[in-house]
FIVEXZA-302521 format. One record per residue: chain; x, y, z of N, C-alpha, C in turn. Coordinates in nm, 2 decimals, padded with zeros to 4 digits. Layout:
<nodes>
+-------+--------+--------+--------+--------+--------+--------+--------+--------+--------+
| chain |   n_c1 |   n_c2 |   n_c3 |  ca_c1 |  ca_c2 |  ca_c3 |   c_c1 |   c_c2 |   c_c3 |
+-------+--------+--------+--------+--------+--------+--------+--------+--------+--------+
|     A |      X |      Y |      Z |      X |      Y |      Z |      X |      Y |      Z |
...
+-------+--------+--------+--------+--------+--------+--------+--------+--------+--------+
</nodes>
This chain:
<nodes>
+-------+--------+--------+--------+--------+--------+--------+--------+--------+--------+
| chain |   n_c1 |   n_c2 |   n_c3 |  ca_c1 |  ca_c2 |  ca_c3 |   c_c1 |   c_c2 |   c_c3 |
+-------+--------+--------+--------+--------+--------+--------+--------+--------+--------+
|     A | -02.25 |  02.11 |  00.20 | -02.33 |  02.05 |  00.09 | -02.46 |  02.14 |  00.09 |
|     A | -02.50 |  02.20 | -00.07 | -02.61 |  02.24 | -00.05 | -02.75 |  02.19 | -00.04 |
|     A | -02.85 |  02.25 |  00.03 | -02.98 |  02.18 |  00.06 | -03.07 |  02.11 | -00.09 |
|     A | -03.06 |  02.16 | -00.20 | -03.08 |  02.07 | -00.30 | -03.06 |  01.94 | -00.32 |
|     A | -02.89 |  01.97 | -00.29 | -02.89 |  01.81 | -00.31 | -02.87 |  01.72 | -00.19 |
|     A | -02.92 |  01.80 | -00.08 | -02.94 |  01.70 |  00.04 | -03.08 |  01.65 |  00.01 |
|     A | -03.19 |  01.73 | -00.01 | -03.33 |  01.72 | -00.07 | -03.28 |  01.57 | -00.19 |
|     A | -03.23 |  01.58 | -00.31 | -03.20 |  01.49 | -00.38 | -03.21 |  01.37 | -00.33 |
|     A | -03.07 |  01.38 | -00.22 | -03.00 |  01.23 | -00.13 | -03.15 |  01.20 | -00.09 |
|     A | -03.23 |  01.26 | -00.01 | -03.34 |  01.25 |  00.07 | -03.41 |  01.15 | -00.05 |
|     A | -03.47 |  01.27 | -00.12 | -03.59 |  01.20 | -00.21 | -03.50 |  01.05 | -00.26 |
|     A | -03.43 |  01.00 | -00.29 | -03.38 |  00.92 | -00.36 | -03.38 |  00.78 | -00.29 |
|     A | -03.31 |  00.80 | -00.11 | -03.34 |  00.70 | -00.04 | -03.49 |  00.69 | -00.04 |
|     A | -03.60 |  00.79 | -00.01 | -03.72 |  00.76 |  00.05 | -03.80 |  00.63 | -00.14 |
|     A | -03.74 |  00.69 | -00.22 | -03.79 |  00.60 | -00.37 | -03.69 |  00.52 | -00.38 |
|     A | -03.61 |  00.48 | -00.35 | -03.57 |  00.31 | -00.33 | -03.61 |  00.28 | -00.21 |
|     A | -03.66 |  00.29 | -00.08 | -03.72 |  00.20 |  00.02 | -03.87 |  00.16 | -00.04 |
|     A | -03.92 |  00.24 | -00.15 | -04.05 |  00.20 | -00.17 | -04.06 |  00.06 | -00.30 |
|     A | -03.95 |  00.13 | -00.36 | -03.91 |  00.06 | -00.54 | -03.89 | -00.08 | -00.47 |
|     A | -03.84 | -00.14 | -00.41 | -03.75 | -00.25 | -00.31 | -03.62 | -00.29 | -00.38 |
|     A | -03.57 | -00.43 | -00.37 | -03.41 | -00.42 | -00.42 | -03.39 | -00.48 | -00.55 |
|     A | -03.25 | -00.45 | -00.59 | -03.23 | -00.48 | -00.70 | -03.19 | -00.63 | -00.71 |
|     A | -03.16 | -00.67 | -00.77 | -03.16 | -00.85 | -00.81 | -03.04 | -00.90 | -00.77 |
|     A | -03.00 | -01.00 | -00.66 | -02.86 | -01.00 | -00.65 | -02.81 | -00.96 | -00.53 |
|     A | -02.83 | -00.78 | -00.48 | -02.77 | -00.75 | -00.39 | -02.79 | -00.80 | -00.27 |
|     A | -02.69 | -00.78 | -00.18 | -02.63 | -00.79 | -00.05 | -02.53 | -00.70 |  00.04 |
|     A | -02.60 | -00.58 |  00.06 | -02.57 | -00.50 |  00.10 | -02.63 | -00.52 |  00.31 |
|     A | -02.52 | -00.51 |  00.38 | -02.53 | -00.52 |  00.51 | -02.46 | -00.38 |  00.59 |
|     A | -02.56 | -00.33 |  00.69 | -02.51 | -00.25 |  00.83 | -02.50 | -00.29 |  00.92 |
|     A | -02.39 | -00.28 |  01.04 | -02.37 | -00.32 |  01.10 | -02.35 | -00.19 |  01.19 |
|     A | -02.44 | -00.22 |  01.33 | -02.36 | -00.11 |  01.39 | -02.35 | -00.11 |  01.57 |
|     A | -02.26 | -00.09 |  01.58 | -02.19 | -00.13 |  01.73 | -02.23 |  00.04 |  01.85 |
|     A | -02.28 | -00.03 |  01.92 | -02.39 |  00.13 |  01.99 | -02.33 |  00.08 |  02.16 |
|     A | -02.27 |  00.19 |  02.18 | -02.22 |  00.22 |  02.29 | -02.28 |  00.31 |  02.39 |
|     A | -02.34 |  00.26 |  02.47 | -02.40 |  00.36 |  02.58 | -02.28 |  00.44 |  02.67 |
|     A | -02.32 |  00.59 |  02.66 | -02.26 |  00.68 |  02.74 | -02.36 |  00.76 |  02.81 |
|     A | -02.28 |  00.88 |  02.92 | -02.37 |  00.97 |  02.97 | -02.45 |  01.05 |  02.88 |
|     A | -02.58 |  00.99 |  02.90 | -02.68 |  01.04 |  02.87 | -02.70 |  01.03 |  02.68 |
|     A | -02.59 |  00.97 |  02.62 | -02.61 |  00.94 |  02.47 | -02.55 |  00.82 |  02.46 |
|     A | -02.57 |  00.82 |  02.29 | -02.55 |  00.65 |  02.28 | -02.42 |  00.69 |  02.17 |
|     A | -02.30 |  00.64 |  02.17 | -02.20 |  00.61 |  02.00 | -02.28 |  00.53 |  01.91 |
|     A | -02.25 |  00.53 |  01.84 | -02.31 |  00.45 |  01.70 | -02.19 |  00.45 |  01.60 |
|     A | -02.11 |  00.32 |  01.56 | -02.08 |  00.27 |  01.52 | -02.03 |  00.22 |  01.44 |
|     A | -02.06 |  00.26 |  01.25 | -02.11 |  00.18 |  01.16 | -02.02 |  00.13 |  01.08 |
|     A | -02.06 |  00.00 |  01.04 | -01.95 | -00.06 |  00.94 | -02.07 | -00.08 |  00.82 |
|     A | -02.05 | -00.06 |  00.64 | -02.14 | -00.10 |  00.58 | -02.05 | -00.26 |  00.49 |
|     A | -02.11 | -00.36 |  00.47 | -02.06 | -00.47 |  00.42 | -02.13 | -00.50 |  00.24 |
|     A | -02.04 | -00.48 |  00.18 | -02.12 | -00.48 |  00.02 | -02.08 | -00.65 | -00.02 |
|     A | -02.15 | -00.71 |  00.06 | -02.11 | -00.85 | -00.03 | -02.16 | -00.87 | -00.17 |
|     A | -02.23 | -00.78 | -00.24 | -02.31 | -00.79 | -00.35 | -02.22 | -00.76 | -00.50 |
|     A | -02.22 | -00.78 | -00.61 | -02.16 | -00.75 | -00.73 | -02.14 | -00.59 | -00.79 |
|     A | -02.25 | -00.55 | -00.71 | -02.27 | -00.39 | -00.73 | -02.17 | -00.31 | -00.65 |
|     A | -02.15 | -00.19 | -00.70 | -02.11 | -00.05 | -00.61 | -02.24 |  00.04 | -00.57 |
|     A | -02.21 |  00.09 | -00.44 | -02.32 |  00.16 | -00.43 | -02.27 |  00.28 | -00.40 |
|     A | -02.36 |  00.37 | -00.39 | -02.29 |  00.53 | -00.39 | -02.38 |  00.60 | -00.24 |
|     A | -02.48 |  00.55 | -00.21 | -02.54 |  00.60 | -00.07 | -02.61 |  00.45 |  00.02 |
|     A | -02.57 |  00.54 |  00.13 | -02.68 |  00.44 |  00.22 | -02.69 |  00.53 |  00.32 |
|     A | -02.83 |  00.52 |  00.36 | -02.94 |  00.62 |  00.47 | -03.02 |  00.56 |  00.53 |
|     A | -02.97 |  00.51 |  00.63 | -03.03 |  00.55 |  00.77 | -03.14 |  00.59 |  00.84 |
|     A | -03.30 |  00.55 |  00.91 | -03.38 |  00.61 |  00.92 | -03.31 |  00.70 |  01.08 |
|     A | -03.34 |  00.80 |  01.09 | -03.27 |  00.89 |  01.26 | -03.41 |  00.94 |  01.27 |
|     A | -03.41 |  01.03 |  01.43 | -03.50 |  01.07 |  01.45 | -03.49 |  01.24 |  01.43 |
|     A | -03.61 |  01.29 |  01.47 | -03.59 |  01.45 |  01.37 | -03.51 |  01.50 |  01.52 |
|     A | -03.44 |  01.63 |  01.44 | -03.36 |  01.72 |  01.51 | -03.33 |  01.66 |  01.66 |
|     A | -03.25 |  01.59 |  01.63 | -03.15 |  01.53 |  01.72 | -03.05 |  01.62 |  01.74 |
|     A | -02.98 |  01.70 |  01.85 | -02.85 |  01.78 |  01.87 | -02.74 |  01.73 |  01.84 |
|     A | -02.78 |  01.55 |  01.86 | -02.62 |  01.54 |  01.90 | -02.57 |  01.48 |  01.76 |
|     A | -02.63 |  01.43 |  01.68 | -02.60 |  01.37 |  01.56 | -02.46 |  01.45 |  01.47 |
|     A | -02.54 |  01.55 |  01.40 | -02.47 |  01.66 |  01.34 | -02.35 |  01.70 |  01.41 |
|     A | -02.31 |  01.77 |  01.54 | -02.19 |  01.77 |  01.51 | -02.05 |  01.69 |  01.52 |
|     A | -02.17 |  01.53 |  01.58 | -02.03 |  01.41 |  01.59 | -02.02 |  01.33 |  01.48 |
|     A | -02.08 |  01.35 |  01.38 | -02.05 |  01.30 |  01.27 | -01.93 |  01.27 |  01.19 |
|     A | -01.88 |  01.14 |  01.20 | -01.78 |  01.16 |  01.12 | -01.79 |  01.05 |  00.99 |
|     A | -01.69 |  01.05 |  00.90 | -01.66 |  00.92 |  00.82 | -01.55 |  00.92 |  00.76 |
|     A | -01.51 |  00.79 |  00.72 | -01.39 |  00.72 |  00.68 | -01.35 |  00.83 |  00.53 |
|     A | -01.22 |  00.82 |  00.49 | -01.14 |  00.89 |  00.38 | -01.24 |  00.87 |  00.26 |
|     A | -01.29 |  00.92 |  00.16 | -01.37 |  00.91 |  00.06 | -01.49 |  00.93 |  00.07 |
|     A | -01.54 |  00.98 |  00.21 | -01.71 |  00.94 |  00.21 | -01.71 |  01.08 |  00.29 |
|     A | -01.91 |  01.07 |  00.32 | -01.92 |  01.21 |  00.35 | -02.03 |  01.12 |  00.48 |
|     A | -02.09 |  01.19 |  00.55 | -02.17 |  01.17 |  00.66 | -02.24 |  01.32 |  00.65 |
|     A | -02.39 |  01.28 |  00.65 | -02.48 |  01.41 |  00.63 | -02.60 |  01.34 |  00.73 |
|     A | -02.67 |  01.48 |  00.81 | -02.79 |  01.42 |  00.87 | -02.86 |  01.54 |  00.85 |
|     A | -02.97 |  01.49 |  00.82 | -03.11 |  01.61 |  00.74 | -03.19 |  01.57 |  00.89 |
|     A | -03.18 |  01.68 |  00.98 | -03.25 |  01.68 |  01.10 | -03.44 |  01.68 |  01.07 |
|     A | -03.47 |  01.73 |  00.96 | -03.58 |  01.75 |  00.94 | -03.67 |  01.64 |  00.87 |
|     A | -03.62 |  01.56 |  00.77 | -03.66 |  01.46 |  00.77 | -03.65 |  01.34 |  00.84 |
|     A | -03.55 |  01.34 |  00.90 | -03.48 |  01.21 |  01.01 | -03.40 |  01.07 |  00.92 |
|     A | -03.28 |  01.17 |  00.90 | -03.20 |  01.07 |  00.75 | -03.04 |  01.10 |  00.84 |
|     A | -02.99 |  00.97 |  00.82 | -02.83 |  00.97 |  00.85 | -02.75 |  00.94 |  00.70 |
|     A | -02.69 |  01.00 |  00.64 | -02.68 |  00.94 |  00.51 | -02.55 |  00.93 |  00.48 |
|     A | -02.45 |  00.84 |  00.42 | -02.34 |  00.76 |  00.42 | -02.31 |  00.77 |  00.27 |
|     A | -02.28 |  00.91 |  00.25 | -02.25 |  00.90 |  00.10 | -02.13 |  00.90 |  00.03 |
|     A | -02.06 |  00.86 | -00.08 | -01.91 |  00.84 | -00.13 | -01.90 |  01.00 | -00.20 |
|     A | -01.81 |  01.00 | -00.18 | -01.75 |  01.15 | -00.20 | -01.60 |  01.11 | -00.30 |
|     A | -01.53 |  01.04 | -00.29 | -01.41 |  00.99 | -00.41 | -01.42 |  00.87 | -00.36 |
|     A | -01.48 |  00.84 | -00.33 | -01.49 |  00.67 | -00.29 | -01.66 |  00.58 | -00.29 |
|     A | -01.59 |  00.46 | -00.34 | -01.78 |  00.38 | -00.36 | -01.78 |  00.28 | -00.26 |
|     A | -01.87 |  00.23 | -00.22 | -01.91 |  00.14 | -00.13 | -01.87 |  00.02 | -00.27 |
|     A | -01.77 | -00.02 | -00.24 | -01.69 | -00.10 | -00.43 | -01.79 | -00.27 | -00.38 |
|     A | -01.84 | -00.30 | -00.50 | -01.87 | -00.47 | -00.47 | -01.76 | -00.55 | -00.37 |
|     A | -01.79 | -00.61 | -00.28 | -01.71 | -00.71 | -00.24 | -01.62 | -00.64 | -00.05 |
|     A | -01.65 | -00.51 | -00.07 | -01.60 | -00.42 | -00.03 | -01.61 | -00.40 |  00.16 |
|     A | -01.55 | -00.37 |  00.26 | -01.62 | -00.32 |  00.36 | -01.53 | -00.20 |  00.44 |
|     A | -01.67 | -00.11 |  00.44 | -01.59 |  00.02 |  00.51 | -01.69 |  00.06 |  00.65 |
|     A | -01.56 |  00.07 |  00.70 | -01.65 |  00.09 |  00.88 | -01.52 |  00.25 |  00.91 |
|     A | -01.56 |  00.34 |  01.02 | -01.51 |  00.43 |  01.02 | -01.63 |  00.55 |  01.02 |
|     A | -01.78 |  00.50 |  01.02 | -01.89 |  00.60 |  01.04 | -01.93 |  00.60 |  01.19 |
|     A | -01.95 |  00.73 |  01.21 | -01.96 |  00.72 |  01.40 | -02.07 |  00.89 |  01.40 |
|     A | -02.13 |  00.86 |  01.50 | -02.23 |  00.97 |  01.56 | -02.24 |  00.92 |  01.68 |
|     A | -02.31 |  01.03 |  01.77 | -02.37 |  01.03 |  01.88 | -02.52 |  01.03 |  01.86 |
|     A | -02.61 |  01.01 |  01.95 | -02.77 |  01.01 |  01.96 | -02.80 |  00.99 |  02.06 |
|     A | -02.90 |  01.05 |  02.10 | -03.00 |  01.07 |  02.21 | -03.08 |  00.94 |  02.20 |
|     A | -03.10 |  00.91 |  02.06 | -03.17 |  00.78 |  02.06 | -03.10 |  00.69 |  02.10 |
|     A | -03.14 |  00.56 |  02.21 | -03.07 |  00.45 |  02.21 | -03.13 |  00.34 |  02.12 |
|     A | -03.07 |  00.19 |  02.16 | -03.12 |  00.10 |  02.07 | -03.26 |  00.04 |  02.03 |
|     A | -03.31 |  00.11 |  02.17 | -03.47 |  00.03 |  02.19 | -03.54 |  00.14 |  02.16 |
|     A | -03.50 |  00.24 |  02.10 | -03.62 |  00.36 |  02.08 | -03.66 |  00.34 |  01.91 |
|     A | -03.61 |  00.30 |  01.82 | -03.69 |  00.22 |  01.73 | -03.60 |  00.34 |  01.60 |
|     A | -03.51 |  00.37 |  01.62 | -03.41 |  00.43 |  01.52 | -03.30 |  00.38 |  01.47 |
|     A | -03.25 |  00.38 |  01.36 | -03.13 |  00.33 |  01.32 | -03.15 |  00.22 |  01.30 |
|     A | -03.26 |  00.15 |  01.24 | -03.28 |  00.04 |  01.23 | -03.33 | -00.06 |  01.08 |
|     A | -03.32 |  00.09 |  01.00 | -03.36 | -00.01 |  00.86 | -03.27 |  00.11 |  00.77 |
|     A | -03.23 |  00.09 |  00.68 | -03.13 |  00.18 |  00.59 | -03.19 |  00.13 |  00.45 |
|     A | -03.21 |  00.21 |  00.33 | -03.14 |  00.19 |  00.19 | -03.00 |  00.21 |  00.11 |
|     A | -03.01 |  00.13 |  00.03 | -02.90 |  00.19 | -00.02 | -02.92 |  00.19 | -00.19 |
|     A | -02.82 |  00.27 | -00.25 | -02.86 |  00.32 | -00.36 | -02.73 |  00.23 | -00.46 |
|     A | -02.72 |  00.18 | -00.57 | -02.62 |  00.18 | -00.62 | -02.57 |  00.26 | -00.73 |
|     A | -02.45 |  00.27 | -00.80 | -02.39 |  00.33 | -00.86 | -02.45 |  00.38 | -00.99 |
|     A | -02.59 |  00.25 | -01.05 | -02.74 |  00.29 | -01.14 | -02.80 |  00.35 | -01.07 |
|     A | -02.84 |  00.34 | -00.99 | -02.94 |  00.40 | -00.92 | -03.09 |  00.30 | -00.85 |
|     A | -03.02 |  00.18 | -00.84 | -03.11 |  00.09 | -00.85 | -03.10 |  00.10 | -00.66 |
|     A | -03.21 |  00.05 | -00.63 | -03.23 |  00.08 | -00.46 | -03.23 | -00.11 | -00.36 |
|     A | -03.13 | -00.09 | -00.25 | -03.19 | -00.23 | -00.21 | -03.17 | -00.13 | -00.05 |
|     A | -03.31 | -00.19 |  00.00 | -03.37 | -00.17 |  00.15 | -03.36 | -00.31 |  00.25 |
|     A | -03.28 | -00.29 |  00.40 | -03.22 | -00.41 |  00.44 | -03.23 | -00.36 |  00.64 |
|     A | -03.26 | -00.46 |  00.71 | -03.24 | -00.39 |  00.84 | -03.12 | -00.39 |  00.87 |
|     A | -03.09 | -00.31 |  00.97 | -02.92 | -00.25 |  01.02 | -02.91 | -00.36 |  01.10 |
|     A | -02.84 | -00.44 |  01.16 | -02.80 | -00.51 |  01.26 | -02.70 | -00.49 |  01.39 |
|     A | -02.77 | -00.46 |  01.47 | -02.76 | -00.37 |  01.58 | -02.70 | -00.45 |  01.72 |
|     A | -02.59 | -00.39 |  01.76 | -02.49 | -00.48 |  01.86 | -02.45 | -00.36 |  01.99 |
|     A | -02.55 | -00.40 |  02.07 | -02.49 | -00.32 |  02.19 | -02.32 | -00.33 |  02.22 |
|     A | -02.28 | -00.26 |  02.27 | -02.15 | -00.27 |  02.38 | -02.15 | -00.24 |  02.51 |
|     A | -02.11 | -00.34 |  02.62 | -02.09 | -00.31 |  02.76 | -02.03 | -00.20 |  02.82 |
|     A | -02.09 | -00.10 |  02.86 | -02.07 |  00.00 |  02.89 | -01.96 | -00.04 |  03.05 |
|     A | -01.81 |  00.01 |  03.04 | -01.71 | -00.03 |  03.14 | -01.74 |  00.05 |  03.21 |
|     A | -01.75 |  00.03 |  03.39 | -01.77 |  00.08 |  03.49 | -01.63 |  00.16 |  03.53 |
|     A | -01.68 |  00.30 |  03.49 | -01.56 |  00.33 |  03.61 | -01.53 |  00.34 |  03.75 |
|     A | -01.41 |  00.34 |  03.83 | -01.42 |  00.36 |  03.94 | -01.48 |  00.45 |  04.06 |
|     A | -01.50 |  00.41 |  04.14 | -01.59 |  00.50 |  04.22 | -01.52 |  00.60 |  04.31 |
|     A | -01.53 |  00.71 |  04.32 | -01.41 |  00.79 |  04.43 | -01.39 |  00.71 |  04.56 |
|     A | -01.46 |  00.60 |  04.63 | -01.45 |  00.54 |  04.74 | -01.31 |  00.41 |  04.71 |
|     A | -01.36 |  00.36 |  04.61 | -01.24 |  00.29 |  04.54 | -01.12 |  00.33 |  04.53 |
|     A | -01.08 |  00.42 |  04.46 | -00.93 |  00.51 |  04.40 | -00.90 |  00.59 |  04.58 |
|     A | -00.99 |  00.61 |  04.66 | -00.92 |  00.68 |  04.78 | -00.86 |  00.58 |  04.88 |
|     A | -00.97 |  00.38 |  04.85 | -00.94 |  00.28 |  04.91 | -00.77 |  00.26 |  04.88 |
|     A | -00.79 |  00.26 |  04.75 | -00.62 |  00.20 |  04.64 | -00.52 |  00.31 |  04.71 |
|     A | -00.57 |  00.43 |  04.73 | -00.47 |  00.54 |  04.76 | -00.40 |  00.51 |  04.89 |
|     A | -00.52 |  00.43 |  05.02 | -00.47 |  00.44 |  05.16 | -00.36 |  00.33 |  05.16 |
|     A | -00.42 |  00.24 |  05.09 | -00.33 |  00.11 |  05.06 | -00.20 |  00.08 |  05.07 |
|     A | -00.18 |  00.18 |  04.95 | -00.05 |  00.21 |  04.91 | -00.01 |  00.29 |  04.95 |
|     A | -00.03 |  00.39 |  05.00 |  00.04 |  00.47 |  05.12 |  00.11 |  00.39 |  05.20 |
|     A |  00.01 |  00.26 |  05.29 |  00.03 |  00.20 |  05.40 |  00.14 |  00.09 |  05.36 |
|     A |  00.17 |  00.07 |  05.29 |  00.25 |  00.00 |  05.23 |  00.35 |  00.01 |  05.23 |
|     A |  00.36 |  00.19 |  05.14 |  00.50 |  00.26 |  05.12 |  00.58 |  00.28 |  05.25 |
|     A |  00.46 |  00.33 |  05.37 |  00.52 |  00.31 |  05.47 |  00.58 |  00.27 |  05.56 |
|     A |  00.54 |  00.09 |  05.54 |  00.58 |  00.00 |  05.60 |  00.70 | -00.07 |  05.53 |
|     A |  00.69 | -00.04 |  05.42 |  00.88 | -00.04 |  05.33 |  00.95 |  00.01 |  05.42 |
|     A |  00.89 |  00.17 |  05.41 |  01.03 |  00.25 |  05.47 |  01.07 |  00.19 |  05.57 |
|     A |  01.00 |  00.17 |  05.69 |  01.00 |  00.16 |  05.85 |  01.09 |  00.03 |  05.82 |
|     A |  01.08 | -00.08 |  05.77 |  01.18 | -00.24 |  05.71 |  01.28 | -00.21 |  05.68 |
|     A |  01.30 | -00.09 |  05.61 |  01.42 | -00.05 |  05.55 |  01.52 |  00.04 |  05.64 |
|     A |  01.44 |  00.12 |  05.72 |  01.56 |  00.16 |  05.80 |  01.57 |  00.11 |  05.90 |
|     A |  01.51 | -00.01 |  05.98 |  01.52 | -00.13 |  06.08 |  01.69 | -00.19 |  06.03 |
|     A |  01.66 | -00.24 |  05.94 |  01.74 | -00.34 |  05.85 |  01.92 | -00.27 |  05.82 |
|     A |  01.93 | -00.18 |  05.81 |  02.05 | -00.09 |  05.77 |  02.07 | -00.04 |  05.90 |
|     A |  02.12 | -00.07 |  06.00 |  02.19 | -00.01 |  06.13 |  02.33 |  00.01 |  06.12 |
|     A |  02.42 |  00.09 |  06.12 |  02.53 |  00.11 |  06.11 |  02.60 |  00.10 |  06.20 |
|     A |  02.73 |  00.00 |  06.24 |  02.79 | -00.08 |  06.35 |  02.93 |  00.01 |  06.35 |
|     A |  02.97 |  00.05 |  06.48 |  03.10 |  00.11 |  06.49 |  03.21 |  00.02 |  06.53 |
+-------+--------+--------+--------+--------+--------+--------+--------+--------+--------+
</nodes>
């Protein structure tokens, strides 16, 4: 995508967060944030309970983040763009709309930001006029699963060793061959 029209996407969310929303809508993010080594997953499902189509929704991010950009992905029809310089995650339709009534999840990044650092937390969105509604993200940690500890998996290993070998030792006790 060229920087024009990333500038565009830009200018356009920053003048509907100011304009506020259009009459009606109900536009919802939702996003499910998974703590890993040393970054966070993110998530996103957008929920258009509203009458309208919308064609973007953006994200406030923080500037030049590494990890955003190249884990970016999104669902069949849409595009995922992040303008490291402004601090924009942007969720735009590419052959597909955010359709009224509609819900598409399948947006995922990484970030250095986690949930308490004060990012990813208010989005606009633009509809298919161009009319703007500004709404907070609704943000859902996930329990980060413990993995096993090398003390653990060596415990499970002796175990079953000692096990296997107390089969055997029953097993050939048990089969004596009588002449």
């Amino acid at each position: 995508m060229n920087v024009l029209k990333r500038i565009a996407i830009a200018a356009a969310g920053l003048a509907g967060a100011l304009q506020g929303a259009p009459a009606g809508a109900a536009l919802m993010v939702d996003a499910l944030v998974t703590p890993g080594g040393g970054s966070f997953l993110y998530e996103l499902t957008v929920d258009n309970a509203s009458g309208d189509d919308f064609s973007i929704v953006t994200l406030d991010a923080p500037l030049a983040d590494p990890s955003i950009d190249p884990s970016l992905t999104a669902p069949a029809g849409f595009l995922a763009l992040y303008d490291d310089v402004l601090g924009f995650v942007d969720l735009v339709e590419d052959s597909a709309f955010f359709a009224a009534g509609s819900i598409v999840s399948g947006f995922s990044f990484e970030s250095g930001a986690g949930p308490g650092d004060g990012f990813f937390t208010t989005f606009v969105g633009l509809t298919t006029l161009g009319e703007p509604f500004a709404g907070e993200v609704s943000i859902s940690v996930a329990q980060a699963v413990a993995e096993p500890g090398l003390a653990s998996l060596l415990g499970t290993g002796l175990v079953l060793m000692l096990v296997s070998i107390r089969g055997a030792r029953s097993a050939s006790s048990t089969t004596e061959v009588k002449s």
